[in-house]
KOLKENU-235521 format. One line per 4 residues: number of its first residue (from 0); their letters; for each residue x, y, z of C-alpha. Coordinates in steps of 0.2 Angstrom, whole numbers. Each point is the difference from the previous one (the first is absolute). Layout:
residues N
NUM> a> X,Y,Z  ... $
This chain:
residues 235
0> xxxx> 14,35,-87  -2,13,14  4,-8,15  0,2,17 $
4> xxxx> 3,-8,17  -11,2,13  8,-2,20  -11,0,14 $
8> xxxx> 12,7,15  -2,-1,19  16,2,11  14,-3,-15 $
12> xxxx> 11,12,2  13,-12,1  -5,-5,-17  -7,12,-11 $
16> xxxx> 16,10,-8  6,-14,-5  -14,-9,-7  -3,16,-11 $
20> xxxx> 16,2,-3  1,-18,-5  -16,-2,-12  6,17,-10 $
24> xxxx> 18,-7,-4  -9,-16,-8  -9,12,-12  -1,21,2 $
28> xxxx> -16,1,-7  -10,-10,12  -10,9,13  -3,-2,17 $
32> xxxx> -14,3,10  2,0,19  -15,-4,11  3,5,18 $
36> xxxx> -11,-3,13  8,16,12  15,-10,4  5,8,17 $
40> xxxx> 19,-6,-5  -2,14,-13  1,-10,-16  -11,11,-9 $
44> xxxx> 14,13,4  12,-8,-9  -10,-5,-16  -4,20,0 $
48> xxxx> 18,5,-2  3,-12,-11  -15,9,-12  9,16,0 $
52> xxxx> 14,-9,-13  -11,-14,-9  -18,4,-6  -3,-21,-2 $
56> xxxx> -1,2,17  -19,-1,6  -5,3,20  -18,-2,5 $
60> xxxx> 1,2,20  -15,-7,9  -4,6,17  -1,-16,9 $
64> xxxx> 4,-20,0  -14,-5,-11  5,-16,-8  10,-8,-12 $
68> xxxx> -16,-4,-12  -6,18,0  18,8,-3  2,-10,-16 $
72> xxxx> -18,3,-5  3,19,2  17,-1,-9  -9,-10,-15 $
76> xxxx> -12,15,-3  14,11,3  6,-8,-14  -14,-2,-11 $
80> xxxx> -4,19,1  18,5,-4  -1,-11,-19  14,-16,7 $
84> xxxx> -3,-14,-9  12,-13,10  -6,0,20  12,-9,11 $
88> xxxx> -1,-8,16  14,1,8  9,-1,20  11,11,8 $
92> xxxx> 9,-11,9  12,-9,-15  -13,-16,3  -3,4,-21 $
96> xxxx> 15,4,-9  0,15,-11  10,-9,-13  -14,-8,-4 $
100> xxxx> -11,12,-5  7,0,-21  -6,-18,-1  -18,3,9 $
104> xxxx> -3,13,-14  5,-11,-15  -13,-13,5  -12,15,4 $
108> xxxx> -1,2,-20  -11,-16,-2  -8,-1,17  -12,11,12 $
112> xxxx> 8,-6,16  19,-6,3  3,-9,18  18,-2,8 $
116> xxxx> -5,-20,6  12,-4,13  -9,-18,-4  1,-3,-19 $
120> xxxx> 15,-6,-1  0,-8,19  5,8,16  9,16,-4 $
124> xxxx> 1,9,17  18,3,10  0,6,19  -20,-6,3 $
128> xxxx> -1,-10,16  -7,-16,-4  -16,3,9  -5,14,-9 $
132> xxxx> 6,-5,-16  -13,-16,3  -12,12,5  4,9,-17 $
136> xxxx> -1,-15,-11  -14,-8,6  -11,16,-2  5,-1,-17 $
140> xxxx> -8,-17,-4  -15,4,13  -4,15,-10  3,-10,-18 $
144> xxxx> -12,-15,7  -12,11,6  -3,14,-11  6,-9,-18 $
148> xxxx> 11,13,-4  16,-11,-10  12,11,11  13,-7,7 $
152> xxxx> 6,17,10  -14,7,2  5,13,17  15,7,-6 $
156> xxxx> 4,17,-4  9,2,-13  -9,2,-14  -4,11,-14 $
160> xxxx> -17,7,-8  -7,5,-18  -11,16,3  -15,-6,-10 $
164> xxxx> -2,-15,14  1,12,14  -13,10,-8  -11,-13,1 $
168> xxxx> 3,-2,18  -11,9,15  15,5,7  -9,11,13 $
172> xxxx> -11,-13,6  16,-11,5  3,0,18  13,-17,2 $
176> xxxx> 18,2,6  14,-10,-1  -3,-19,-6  -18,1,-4 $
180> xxxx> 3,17,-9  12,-10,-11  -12,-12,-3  -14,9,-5 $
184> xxxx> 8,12,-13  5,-16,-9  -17,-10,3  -9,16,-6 $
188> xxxx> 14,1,-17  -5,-21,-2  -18,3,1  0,14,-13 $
192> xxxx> 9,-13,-11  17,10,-1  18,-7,-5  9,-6,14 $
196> xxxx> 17,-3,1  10,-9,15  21,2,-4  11,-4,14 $
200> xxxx> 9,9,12  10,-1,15  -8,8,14  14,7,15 $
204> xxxx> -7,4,15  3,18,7  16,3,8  -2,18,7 $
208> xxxx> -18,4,8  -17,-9,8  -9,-12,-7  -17,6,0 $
212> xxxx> -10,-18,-1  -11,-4,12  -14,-11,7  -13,10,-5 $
216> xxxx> 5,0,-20  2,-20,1  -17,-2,7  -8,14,-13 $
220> xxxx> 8,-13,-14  -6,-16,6  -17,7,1  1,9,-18 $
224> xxxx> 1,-12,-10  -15,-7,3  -9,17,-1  9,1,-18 $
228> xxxx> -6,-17,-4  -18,2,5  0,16,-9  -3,12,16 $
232> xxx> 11,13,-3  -5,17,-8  4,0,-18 $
């Protein structure tokens, strides 16, 4: 299949060679789309130079912080209007490790929508502090009791996309970031009865770079969920 991986970028300067560099030696013919919100640590820089010796190497430049949520929703159409028919998920920060991604596309042969589940299997998460990894976990069965969904994972990021779902999806009208943007691609994949797969993955957090959760995205994903449920969200 014609894959690629989408990035979303802010500040990863630290990161971003390498990620590339990384994701290309675990198979040449994988593309890479990098969404940069005008990284003032000059990320998109790099990813341009890098373009001048590997076409697989996509840059959409965006002329502000805008969100998580609308980065990936740009890349997706990206995507879908350039004929890939494999769309990652994926971080710049190593959390999601490229080795992976062979595996993520044999289960994409029989499914609509594979999830890395840092939850399937148990906990699967090295270096978390224990307060956000509660915080983490117990969103996870909040948003599986609230909204239905049989998730176990359901706000990670590693995750990988059959075109025909995402054409289906008003990707436009999708305004979520972080957690609740997560949560709504898959709660809108489940509702339109797609194949969902959860296979597990260990999930490392960054080592180089800022987080970028905050207070704002938790409270947007607590409330969420029950707009999802209740059916008011535009579809």
């Amino acid at each position: 299949m014609k894959t690629i991986i989408v990035i979303p970028t802010y500040d990863e300067i630290e990161n971003i060679e390498n990620i590339i560099n990384t994701i290309l030696n675990v198979k040449s013919d994988l593309n890479i789309l990098i969404v940069d919100d005008n990284s003032p640590d000059g990320t998109s820089d790099v990813v341009l130079r890098m373009q001048t010796v590997n076409s697989n190497i996509h840059l959409l430049k965006r002329s502000g912080k805008m969100g998580l949520g609308t980065a990936y929703c740009e890349g997706f159409i990206y995507a879908l209007e350039n004929g890939f028919e494999a769309i990652f998920e994926m971080d710049a920060d190593f959390s999601h490790d490229p080795k992976e991604i062979p595996r993520f596309l044999k289960e994409l042969e029989t499914n609509d929508l594979v999830i890395g589940s840092r939850y399937i299997t148990g906990v699967n998460v090295v270096n978390w502090p224990l307060r956000r990894l509660l915080l983490s976990y117990f969103a996870n069965v909040y948003t599986q009791v609230i909204t239905g969904m049989p998730i176990k994972d359901a706000t990670g990021g590693f995750k990988c996309f059959r075109a025909e779902v995402l054409r289906k999806i008003n990707l436009k009208g999708i305004k979520t970031n972080g957690y609740g943007f997560q949560i709504e691609m898959n709660f809108r994949v489940w509702k339109q009865n797609g194949r969902i797969k959860e296979i597990p993955i260990v999930f490392v957090d960054r080592l180089n770079g800022i987080s970028k959760m905050n207070k704002d995205i938790i409270y947007e994903a607590i409330f969420l969920v029950w707009k999802l449920k209740l059916g008011l969200y535009k579809k």
